[in-house]
C-alpha positions in Angstrom: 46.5 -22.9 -64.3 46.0 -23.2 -60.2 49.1 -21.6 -59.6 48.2 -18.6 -61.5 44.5 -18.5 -59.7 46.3 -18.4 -56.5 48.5 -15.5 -57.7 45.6 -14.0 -58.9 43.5 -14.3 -55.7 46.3 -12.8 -53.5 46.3 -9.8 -55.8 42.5 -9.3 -55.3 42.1 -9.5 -51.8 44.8 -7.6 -50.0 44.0 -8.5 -46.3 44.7 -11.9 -47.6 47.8 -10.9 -50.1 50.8 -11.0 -47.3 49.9 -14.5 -45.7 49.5 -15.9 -49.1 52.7 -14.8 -50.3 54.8 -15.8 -47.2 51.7 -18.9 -45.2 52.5 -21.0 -42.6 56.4 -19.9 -42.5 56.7 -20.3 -46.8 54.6 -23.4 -47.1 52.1 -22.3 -49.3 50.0 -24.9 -49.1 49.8 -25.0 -45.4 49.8 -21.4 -45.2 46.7 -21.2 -47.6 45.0 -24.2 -45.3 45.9 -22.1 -41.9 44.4 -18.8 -43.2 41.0 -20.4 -44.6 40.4 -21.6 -41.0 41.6 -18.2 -39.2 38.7 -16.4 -42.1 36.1 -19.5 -41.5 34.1 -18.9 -45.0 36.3 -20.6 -47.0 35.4 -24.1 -45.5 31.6 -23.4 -45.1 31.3 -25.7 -48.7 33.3 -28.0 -46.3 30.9 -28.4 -44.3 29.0 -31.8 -44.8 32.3 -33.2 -46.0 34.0 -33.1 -42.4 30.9 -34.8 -40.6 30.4 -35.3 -37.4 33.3 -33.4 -36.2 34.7 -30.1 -37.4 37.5 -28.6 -34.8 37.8 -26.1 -37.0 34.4 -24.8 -36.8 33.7 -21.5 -35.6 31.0 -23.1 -32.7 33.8 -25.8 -32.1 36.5 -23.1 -31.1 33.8 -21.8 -28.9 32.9 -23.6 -26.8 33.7 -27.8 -28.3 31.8 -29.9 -25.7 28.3 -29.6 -27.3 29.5 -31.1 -30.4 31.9 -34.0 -27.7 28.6 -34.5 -26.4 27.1 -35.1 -29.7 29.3 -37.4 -31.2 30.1 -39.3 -27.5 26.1 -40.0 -27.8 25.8 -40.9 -31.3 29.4 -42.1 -32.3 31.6 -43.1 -29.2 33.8 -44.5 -31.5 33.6 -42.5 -35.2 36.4 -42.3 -38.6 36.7 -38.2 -39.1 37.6 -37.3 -42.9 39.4 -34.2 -41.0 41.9 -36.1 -38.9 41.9 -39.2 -41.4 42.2 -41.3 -37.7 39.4 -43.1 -35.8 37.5 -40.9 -32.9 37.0 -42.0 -29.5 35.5 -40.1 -27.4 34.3 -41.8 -24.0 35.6 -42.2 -21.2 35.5 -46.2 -20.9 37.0 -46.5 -24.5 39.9 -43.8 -24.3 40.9 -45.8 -21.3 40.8 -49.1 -23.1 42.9 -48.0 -25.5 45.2 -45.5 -23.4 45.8 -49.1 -22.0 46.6 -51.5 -24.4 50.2 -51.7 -25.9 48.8 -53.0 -29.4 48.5 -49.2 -29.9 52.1 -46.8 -30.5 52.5 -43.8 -30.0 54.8 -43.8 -33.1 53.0 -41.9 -35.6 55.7 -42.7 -38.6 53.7 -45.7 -38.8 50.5 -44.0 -39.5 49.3 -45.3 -43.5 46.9 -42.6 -43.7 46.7 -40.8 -47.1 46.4 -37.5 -44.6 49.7 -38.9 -43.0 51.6 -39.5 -46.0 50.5 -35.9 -47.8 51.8 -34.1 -44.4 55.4 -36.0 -45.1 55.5 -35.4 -48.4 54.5 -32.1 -48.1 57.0 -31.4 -45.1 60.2 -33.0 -47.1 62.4 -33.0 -43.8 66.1 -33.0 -44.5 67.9 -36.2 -43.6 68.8 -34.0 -40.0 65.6 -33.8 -39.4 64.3 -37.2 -40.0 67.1 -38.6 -37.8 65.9 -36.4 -35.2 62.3 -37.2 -35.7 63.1 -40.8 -35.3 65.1 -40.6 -32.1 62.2 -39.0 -30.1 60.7 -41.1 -27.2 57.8 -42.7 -29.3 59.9 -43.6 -32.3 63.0 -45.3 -31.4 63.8 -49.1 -29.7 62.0 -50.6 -26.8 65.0 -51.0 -25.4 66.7 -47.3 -26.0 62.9 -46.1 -25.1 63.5 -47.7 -21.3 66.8 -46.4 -21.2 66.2 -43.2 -21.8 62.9 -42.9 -19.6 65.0 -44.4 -16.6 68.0 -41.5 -17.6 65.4 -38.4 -16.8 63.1 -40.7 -13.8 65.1 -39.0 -11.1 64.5 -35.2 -12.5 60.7 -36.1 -12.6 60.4 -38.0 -9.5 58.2 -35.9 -6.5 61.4 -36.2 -4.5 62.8 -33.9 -7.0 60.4 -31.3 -8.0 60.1 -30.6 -3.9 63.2 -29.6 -4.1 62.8 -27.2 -7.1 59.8 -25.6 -4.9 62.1 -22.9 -3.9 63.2 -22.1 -7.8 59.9 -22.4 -9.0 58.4 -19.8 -6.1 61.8 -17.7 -7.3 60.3 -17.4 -10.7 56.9 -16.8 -9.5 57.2 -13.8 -7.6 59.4 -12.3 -9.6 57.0 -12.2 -12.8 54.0 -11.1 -10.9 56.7 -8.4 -8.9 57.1 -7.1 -12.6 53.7 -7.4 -13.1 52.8 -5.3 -10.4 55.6 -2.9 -11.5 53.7 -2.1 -14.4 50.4 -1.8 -12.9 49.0 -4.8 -15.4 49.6 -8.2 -16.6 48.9 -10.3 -19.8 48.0 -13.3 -18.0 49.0 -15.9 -20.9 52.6 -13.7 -22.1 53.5 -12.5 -19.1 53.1 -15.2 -16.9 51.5 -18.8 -18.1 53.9 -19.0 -21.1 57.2 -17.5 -19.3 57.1 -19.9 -15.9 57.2 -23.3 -17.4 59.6 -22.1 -19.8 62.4 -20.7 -16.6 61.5 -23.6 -14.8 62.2 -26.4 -17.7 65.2 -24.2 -18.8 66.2 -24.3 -15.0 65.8 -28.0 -14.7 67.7 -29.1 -17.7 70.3 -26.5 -17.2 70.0 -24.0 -19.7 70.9 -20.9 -19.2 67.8 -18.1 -17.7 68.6 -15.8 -19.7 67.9 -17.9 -23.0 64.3 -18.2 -21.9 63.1 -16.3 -24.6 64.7 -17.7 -27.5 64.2 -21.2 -26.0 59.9 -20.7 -26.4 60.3 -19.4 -29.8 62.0 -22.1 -31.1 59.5 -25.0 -29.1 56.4 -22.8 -30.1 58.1 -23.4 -33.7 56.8 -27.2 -33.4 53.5 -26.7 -32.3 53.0 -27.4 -36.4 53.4 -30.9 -35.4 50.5 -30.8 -33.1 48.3 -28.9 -35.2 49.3 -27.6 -38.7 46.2 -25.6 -38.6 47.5 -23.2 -36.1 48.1 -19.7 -37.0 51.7 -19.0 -38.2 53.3 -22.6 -38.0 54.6 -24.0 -40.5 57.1 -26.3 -41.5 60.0 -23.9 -42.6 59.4 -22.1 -39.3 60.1 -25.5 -37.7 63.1 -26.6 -39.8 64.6 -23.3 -38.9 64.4 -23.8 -35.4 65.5 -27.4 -35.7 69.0 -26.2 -37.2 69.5 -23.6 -34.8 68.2 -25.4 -31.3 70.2 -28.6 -32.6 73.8 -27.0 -32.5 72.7 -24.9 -29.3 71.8 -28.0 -27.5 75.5 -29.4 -29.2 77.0 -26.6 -27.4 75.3 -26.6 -24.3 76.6 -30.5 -24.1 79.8 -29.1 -24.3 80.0 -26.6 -21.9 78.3 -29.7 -19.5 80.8 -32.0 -20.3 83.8 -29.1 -19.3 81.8 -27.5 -16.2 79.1 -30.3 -14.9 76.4 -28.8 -12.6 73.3 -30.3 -10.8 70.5 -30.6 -13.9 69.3 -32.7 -15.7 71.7 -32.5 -19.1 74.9 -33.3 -16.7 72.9 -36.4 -15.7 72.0 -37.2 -19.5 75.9 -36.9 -20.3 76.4 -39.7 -17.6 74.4 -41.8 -19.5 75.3 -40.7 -22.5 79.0 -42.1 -21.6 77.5 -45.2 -20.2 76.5 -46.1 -23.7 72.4 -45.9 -23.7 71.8 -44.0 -26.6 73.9 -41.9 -29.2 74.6 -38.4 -29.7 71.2 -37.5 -31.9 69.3 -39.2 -29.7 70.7 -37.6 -26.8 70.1 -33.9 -28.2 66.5 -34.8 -29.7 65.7 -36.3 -26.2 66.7 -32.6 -24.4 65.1 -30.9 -27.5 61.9 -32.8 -26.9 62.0 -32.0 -23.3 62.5 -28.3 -23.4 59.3 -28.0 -26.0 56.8 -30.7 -24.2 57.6 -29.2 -21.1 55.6 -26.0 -21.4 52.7 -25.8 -23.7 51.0 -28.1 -21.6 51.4 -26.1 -18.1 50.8 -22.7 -20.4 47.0 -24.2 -20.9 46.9 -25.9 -17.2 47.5 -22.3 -15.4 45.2 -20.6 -18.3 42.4 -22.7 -18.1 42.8 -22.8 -14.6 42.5 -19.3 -13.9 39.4 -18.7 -16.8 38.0 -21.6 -14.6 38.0 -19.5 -11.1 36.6 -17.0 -13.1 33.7 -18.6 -14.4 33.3 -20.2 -10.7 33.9 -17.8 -8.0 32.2 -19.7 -5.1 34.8 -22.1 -6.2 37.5 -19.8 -6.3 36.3 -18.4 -2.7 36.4 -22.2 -1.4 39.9 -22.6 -2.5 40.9 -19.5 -1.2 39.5 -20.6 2.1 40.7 -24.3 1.9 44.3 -23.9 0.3 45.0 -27.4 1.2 42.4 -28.1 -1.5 44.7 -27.2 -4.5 46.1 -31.0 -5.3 42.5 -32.1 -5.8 42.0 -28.4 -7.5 44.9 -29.1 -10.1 43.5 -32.9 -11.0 39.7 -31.0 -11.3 41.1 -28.3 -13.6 42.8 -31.0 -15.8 39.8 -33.0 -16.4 37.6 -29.7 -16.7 39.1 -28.0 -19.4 42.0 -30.7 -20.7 45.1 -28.5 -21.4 46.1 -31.8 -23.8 43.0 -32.3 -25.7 43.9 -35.4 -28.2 46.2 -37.9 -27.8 47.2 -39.9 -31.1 48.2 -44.2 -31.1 48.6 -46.2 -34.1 47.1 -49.4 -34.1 50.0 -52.0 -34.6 47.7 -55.1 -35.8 44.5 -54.9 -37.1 42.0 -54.3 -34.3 38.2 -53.7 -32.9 36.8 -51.3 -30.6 33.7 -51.4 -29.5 32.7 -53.4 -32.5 34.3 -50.8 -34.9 36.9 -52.6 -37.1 40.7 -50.4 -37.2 42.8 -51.7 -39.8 46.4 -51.8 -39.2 48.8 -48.6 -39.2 45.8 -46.6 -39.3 45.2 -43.4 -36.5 43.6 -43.2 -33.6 42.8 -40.0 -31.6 41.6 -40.4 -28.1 39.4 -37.4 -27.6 40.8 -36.5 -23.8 38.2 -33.2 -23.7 35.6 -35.4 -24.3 36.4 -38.5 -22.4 36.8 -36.1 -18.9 33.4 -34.7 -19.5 31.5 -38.0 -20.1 28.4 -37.9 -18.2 29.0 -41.8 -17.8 31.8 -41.1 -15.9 31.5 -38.3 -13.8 27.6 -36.6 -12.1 27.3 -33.2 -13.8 30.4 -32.9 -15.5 30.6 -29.5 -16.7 30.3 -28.2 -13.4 33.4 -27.3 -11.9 34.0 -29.0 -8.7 36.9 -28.6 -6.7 36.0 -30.7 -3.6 
């Protein structure tokens, strides 16, 4: 039968043996799906099935806006068999819909057969499904508004001025120990540690738990993408039951010895009545793993982009007081999000493209910033 196929596979090819035994943190489907993208030939047959848009193609990982462009021009707004959600991919469209509230961002209402296989194939505990539905796009309206005005002050500009000095702390003192050892991974020794000091700083987790704090939110990048390398859903679950009673602790400690972050402000509320225990530690968890990945990308791409353009990076370096407009040019360059997912609540119409109720839709940020419809030359770095 399959199962013995499998077994049989793994035997013959032993590059392949160890991530078929143990794939995608013991999910051996996932695993099995993660490691014919990393080798590529496996999905070659796969080829005319996926259509007009393969993110896992070789040429995709690449270098993706040739294809964007092609399926902006041809498509704008297209149903991929890979995503099992509805494409859109210009500018004017993934604004129209970015806009209008007859789309969630609650993705346990996605009907998609792609949807419902991931769930079943995940089979949270009952922990875990509580947790998933107290994050910001799944619970109430009205716990939704309380709990975006509970964390409005830590994220207001007024704020983050003030954590300038902390954040400059952190800086020098990676790139000192940089310089220390006479070379720097840009990525592991600086994009991915910074976001992660300053998030733990803000909340009002400890420094020193840095490290173990990005392993266990780089544990749910399998909810992004299951196709990445190494996620998986029992690498996730593991995680879960190991952050959840840290965060319990940390709560706590707050409650005996307040301080001036972000969790002492959440307790506040917390005793006001505005949401309930698991929603209070999913909300924290949430925090501390959506508030790095993206600035990770941002300072790579930024960087890769001031390599590719040096009489851009001369200009900044002339005209510092350039870098706000810099930062907003580097976002719409190379995206650091590049897909953002809504649910249609009702059966609707874009662009004269029928989306049945509960099904997906993936707003194609990457392409939408590099439509030519929108912005002169747009894959020309500009920083003026």
């Amino acid at each position: 039968g399959q199962p013995q196929m499998f077994a049989a596979y793994c035997d013959a090819q032993p590059s392949f043996a160890e991530s078929c035994r143990h794939p995608g943190g013991n999910d051996p489907v996932l695993g099995l799906a993660q490691r014919a993208v990393q080798m590529k030939w496996p999905l070659l047959p796969l080829r005319p099935v996926a259509g007009r848009y393969n993110p896992y193609n070789s040429s995709y990982i690449r270098d993706p806006y040739p294809q964007l462009d092609r399926l902006r021009a041809t498509a704008p707004v297209y149903y991929s068999r890979v995503t099992g959600s509805y494409l859109i991919s210009s500018h004017a469209l993934a604004t129209e819909v970015l806009g209008d509230h007859r789309y969630s961002s609650n993705r346990t209402l996605d009907s998609s057969l792609r949807n419902r296989m991931f769930l079943r194939f995940a089979r949270f505990t009952p922990e875990e499904t509580k947790a998933l539905d107290s994050t910001l796009p799944n619970v109430s309206t009205d716990v939704h508004e309380h709990m975006r005005k509970a964390i409005s002050y830590d994220f207001s500009k007024r704020r983050i001025m003030a954590l300038q000095p902390r954040i400059e702390f952190w800086v020098d003192k990676l790139l000192d120990e940089a310089a220390a050892r006479g070379e720097i991974d840009l990525i592991g020794d600086f994009a991915a540690k910074l976001p992660i000091l300053v998030a733990a700083e803000l909340l009002g987790f400890p420094p020193e738990d840095a490290r173990q704090l990005q392993d266990w939110s780089d544990s749910y990048l399998v909810l992004v993408d299951p196709m990445i390398k190494g996620t998986g859903i029992a690498r996730m679950s593991g995680a879960f039951h190991q952050f959840d009673p840290y965060i319990a602790d940390t709560l706590r400690r707050k409650r005996a010895e307040p301080g001036d972050d972000l969790i002492t402000r959440l307790l506040d509320q917390h005793r006001d009545g505005e949401f309930d225990d698991s929603q209070l530690r999913t909300l924290i968890m949430m925090l501390m793993i959506a508030g790095h990945e993206v600035i990770t990308n941002l300072l790579g791409n930024a960087v890769a982009c001031l390599l590719r353009f040096p009489d851009q990076r001369k200009w900044l370096s002339e005209e510092p007081d350039l870098m706000p407009t810099a930062i907003e040019e580097f976002i719409r360059f190379e995206s650091p999000i590049q897909a953002g997912w809504r649910i249609a609540v009702e059966e609707l119409e874009i662009d004269g493209i029928r989306v049945p109720a509960r099904r997906a839709v993936t707003v194609l940020i990457g392409a939408a910033n590099n439509d030519p419809d929108q912005f002169a030359d747009p894959r020309r770095l500009n920083l003026g």
